[in-house]
C-alpha positions in Angstrom: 16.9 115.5 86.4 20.3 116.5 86.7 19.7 118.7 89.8 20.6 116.9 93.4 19.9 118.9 96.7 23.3 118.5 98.8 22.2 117.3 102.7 25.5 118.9 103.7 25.1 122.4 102.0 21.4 122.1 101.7 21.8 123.9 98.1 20.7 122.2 95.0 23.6 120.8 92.6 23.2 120.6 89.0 25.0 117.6 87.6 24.5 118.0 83.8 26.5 114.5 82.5 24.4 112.9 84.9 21.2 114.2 83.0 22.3 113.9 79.9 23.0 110.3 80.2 19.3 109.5 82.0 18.0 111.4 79.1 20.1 109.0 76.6 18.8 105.7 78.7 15.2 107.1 78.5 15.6 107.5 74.9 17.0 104.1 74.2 14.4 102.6 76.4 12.4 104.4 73.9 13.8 102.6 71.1 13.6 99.4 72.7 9.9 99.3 73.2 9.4 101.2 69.6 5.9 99.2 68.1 4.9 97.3 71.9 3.4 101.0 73.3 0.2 102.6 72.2 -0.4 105.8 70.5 -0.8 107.8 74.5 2.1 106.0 75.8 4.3 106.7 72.5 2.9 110.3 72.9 3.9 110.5 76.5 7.4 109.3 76.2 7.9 111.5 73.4 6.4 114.7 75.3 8.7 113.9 78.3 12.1 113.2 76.5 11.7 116.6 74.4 10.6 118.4 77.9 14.0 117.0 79.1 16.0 117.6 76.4 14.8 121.4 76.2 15.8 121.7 80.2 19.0 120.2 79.5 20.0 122.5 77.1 18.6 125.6 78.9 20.6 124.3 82.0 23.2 124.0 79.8 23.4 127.9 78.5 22.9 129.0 82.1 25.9 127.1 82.9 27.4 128.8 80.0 26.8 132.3 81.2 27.2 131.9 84.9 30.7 130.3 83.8 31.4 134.2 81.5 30.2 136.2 84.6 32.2 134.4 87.1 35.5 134.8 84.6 35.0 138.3 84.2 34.6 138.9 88.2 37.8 137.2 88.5 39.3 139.2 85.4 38.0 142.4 87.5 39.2 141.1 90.4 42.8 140.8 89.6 43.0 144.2 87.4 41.7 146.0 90.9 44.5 144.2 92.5 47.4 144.8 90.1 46.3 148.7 89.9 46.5 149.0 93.7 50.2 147.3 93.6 51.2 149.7 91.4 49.6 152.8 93.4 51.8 151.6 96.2 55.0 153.8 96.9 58.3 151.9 96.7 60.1 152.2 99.6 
């Protein structure tokens, strides 16, 4: 949930609002049929929505840390670039 393959790039796409608000329908649908399930059903829509809402939040802290590595690359990046500029003789 959450994660789309792209038929252009062929990569899979995470698209976390997206899965947090299926996880919000499935847990008002939830709601809405509280007292018309029995106890396996009630077990097995509970079950799935926790499963979900445990992916969603790892998704969401590796989200988090691929967002730190990629701003420290580009922190790297531009220190290498401003120590080269001033390594260059004036002319």
């Amino acid at each position: 949930m959450g994660k789309i393959k792209n038929p252009a790039t062929d990569k899979l796409e995470k698209d976390l609002m997206q899965a947090q608000l299926s996880i919000d329908i499935i847990d008002m649908m939830k709601e809405k049929t509280e007292g018309n399930l029995n106890d396996d059903e009630k077990k097995f829509l509970d079950n799935m929505i926790a499963q979900l809402k445990l992916n969603y939040v790892d998704e969401v802290e590796k989200d988090k840390k691929e967002k730190i590595i990629e701003e420290e690359k580009a922190a790297n990046t531009d220190a290498k670039k401003e120590d080269k500029q001033e390594e260059k003789p004036e002319s």
